[in-house]
Backbone bond lengths (Angstrom), bond angles and torsions (degrees), N, CA, C in turn:
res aa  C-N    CA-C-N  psi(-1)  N-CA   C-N-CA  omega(-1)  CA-C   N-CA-C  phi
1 X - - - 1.449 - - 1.526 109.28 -
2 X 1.333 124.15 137.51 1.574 126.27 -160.29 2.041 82.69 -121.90
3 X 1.482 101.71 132.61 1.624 104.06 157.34 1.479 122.82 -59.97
4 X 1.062 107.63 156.35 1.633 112.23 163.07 1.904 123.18 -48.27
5 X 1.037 113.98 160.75 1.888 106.84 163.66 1.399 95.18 -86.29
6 X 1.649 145.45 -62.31 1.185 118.94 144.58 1.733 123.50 16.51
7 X 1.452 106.50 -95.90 1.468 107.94 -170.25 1.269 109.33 -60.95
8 X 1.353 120.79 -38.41 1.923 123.40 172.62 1.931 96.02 -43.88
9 X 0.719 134.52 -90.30 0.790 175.69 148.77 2.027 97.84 24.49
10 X 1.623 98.03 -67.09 1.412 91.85 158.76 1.276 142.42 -61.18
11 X 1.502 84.33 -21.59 1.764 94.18 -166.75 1.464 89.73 -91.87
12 X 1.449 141.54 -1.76 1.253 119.66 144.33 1.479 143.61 -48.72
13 X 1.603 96.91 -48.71 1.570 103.72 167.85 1.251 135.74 -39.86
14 X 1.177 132.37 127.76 1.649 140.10 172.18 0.639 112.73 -46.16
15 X 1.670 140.91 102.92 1.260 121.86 172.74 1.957 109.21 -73.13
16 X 1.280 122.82 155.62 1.308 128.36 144.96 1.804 118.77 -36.79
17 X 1.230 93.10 92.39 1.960 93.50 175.20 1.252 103.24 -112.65
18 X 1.223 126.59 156.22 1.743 152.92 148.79 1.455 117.73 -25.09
19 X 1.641 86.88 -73.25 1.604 100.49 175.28 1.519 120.06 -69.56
20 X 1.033 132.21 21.22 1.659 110.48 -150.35 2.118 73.30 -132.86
21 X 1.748 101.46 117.25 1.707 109.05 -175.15 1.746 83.65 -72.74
22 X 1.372 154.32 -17.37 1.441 131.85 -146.98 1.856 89.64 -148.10
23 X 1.489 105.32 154.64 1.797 97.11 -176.79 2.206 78.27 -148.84
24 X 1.209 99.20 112.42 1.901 101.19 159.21 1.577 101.25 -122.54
25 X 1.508 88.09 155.80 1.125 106.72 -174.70 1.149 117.30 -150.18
26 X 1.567 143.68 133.11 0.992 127.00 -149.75 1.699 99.29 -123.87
27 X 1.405 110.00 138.89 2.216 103.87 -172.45 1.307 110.93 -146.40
28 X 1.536 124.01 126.61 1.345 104.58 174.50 1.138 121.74 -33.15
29 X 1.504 112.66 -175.92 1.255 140.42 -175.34 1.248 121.82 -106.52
30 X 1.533 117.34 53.75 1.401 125.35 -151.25 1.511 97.54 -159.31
31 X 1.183 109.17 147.87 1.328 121.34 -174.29 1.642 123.13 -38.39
32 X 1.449 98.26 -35.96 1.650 111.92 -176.49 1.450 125.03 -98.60
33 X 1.594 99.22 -6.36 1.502 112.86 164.75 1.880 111.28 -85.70
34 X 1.415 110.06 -29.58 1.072 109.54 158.52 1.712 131.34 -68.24
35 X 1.405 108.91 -27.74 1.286 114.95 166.80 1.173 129.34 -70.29
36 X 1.738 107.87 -13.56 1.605 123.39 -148.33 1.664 78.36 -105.62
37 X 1.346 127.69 -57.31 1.356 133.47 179.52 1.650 110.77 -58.10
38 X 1.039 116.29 -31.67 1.813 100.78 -176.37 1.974 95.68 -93.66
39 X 1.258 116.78 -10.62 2.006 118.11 151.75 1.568 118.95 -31.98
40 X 1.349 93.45 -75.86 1.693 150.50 -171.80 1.856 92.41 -47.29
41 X 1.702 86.73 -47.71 1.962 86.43 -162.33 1.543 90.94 -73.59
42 X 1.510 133.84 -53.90 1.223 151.99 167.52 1.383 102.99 -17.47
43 X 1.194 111.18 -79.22 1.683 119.09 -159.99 1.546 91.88 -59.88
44 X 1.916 122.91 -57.20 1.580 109.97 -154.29 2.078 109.24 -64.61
45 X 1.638 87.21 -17.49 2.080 80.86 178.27 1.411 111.81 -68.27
46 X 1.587 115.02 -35.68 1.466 124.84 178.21 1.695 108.50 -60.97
47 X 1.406 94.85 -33.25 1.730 91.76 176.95 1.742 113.16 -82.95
48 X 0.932 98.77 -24.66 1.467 106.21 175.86 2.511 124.04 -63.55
49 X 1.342 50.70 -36.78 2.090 89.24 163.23 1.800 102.66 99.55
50 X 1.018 102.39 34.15 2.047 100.55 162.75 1.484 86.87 -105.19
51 X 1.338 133.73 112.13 1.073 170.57 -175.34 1.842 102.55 -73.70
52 X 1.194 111.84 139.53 1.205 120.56 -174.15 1.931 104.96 -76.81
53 X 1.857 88.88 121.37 2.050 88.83 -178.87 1.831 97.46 95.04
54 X 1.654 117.06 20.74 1.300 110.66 -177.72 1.595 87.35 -118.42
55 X 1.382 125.45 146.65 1.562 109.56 174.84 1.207 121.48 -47.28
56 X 1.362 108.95 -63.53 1.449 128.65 -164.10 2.346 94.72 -29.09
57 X 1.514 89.42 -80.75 1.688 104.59 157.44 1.637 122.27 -26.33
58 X 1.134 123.09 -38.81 1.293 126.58 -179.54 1.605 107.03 -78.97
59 X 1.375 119.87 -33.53 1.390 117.28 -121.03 1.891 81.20 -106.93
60 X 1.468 108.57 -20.26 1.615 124.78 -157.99 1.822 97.88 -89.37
61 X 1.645 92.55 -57.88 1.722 104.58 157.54 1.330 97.42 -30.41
62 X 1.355 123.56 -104.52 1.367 124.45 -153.22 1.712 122.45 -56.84
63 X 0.919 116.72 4.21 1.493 132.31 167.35 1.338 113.66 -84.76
64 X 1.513 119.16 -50.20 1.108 132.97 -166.29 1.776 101.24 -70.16
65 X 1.479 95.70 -45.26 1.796 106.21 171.68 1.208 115.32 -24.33
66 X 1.436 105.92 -81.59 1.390 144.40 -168.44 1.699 101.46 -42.80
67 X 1.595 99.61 -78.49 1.775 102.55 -179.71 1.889 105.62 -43.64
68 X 0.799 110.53 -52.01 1.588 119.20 -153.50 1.722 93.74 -83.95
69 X 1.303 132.26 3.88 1.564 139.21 172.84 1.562 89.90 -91.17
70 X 1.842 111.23 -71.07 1.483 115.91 -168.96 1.424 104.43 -57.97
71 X 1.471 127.90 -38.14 1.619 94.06 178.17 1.563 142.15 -72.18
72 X 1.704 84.66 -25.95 2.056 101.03 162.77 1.719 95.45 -45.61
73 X 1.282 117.03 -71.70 0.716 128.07 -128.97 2.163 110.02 -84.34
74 X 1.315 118.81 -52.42 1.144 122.86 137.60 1.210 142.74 -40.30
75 X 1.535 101.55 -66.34 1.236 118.41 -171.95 1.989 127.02 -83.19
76 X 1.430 85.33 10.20 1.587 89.66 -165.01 1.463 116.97 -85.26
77 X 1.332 122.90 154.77 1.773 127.54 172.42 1.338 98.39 -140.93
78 X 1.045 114.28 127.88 1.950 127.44 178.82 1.672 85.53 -35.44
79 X 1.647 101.56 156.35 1.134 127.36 177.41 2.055 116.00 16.77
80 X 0.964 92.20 54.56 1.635 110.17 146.73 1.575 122.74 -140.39
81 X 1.355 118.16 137.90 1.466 90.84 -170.84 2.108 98.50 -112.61
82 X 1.689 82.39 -171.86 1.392 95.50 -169.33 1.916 106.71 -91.72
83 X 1.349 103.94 175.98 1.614 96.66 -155.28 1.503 79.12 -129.64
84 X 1.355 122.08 116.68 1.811 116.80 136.38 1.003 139.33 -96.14
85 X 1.807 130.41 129.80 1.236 115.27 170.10 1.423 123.30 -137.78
86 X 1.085 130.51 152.88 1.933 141.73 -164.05 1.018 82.39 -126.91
87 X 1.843 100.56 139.95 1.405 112.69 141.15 0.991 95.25 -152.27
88 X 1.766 106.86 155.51 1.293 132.32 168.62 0.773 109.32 -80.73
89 X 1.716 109.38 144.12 1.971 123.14 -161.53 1.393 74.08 -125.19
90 X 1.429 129.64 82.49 1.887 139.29 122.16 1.348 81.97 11.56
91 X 1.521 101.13 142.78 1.674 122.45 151.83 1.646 122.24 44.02
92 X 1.499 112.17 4.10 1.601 128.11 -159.35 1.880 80.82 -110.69
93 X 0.898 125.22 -44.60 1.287 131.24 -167.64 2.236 102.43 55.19
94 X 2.094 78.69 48.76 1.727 71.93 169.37 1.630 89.11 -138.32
95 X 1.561 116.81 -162.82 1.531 134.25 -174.13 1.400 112.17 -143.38
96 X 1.566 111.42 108.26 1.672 84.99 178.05 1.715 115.39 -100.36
97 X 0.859 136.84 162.11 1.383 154.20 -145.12 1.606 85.40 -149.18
98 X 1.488 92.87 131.77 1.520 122.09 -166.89 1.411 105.14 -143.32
99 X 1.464 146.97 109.31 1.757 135.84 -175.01 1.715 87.95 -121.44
100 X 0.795 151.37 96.64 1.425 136.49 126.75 1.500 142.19 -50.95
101 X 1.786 121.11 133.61 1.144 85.55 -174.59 2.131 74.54 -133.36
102 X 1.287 106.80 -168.24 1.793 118.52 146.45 0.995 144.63 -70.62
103 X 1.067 125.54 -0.72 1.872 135.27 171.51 1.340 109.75 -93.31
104 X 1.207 129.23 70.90 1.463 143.07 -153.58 1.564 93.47 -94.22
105 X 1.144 128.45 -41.13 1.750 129.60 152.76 1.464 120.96 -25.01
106 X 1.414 107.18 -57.77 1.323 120.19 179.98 1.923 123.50 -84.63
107 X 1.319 107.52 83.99 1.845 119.69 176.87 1.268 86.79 -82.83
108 X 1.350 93.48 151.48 1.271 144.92 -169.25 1.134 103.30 -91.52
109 X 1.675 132.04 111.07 1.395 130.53 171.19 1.857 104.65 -119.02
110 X 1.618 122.74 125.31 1.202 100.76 150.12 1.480 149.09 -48.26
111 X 1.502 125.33 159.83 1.514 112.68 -160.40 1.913 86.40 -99.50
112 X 0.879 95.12 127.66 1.853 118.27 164.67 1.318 146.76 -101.98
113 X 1.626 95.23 22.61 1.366 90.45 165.42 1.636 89.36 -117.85
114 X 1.218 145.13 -55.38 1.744 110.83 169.97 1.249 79.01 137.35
115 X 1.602 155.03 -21.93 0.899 115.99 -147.96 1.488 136.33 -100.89
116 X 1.191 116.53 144.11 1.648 138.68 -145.22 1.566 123.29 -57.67
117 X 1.951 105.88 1.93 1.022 110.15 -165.07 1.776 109.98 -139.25
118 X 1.564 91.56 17.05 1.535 124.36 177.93 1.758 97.89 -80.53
119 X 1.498 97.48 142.71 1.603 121.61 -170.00 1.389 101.98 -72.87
120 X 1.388 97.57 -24.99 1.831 102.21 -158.20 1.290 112.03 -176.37
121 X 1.264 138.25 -177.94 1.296 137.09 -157.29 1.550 128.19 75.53
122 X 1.787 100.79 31.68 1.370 82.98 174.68 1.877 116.65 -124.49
123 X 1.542 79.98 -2.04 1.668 95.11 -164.35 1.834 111.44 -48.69
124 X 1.371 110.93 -41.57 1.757 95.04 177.35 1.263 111.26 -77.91
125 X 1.393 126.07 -27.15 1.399 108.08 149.79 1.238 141.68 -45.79
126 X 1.211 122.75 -36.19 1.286 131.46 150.65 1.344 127.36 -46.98
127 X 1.391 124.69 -40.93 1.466 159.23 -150.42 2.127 78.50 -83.71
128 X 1.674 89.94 -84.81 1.267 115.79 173.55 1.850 110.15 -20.62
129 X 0.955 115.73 -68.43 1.335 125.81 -162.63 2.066 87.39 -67.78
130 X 1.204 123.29 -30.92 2.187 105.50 -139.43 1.752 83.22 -107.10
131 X 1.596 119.84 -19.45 1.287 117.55 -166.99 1.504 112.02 -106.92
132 X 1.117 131.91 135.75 1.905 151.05 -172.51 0.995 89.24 -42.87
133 X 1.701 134.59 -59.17 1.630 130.82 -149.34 2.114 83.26 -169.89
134 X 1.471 97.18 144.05 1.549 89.71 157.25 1.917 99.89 -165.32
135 X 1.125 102.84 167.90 1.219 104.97 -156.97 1.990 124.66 -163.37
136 X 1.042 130.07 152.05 1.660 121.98 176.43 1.447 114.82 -114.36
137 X 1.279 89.72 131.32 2.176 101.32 -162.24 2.189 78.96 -120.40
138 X 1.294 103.43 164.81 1.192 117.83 171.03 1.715 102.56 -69.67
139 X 1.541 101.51 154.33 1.254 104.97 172.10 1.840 126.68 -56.43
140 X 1.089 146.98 86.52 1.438 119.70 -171.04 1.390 121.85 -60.25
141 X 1.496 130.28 128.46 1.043 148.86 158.00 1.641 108.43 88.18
142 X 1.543 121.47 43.33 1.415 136.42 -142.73 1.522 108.39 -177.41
143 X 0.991 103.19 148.39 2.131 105.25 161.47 1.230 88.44 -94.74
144 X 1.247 116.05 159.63 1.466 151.58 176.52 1.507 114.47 116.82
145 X 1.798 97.08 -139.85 1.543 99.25 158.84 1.906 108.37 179.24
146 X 0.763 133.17 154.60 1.345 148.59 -120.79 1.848 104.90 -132.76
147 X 1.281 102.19 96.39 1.842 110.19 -168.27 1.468 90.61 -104.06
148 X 1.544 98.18 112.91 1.559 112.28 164.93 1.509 116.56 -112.13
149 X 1.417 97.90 175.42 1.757 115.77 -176.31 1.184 113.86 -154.18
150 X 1.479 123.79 111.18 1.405 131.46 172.63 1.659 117.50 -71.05
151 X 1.303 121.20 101.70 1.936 115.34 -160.20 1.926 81.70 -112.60
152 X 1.325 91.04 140.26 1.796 117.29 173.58 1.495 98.23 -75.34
153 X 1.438 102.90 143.99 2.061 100.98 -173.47 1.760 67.78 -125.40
154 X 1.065 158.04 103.93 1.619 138.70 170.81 1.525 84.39 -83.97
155 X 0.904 146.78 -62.14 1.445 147.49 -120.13 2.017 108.73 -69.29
156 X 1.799 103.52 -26.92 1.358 127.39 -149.99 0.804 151.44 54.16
157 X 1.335 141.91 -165.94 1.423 133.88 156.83 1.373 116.93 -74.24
158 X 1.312 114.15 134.08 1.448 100.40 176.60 1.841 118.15 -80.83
């Protein structure tokens, strides 16, 4: 009896583990691969032990949102997908958040004039304001390039 590509297929996915210091994941470039990736980021902090409704957990969620919205959404080219990755910074009591996408042309600038009745333009501000330092390095070993955010977990793993 041979499995499905279906079942191959799941049993590819990363699950969220404890032990594992780094979690990538790779999701289209589509609205629901971004939803599926800021899940993914959700569940692996809960596995990590920042508990779902703890900042640290909240604060990584909504980071992960944001990057993984602008790269669907900026950064996208039909059939390539977008890249996420977490890792735990041991003894840093921080998380870094890594979104890569292929539009390595297109950096990421916050919107600066602020105003309150704008559709959009606020997410790296947001990013900006919830993360220690964050920033866009070229993609390694890839075209594009790779917008990260270092977020403080102080609280830890339990």
């Amino acid at each position: 009896m041979t499995t499905s590509p279906r079942r191959e297929r799941r049993a590819a996915l990363p699950l969220p583990l404890a032990d594992q210091p780094a979690f990538v994941f790779r999701f289209t470039s589509s609205p629901r691969g971004a939803r599926l990736a800021r899940r993914l980021a959700s569940c692996q902090m809960d596995a990590w032990g920042w508990s779902h409704g703890s900042p640290a957990h909240d604060t990584v969620e909504l980071v992960v949102a944001e990057l993984a919205t602008n790269a669907v959404t900026h950064g996208r080219v039909p059939g390539r997908d977008a890249q996420l990755r977490l890792v735990r910074l041991d003894g840093a009591g921080r998380v870094r958040v890594e979104v890569s996408d292929v539009r390595g042309e297109r950096l990421p600038c916050p919107v600066r004039d602020g105003r309150p009745d704008a559709d959009g333009g606020r997410g790296l501000t947001l990013v900006a304001a919830l993360a220690e330092d964050w920033g866009v390095a070229p993609r390694p070993g890839a075209p594009g390039k790779t917008v990260w955010a270092v977020v403080r977990a102080e609280a830890g793993p339990r």
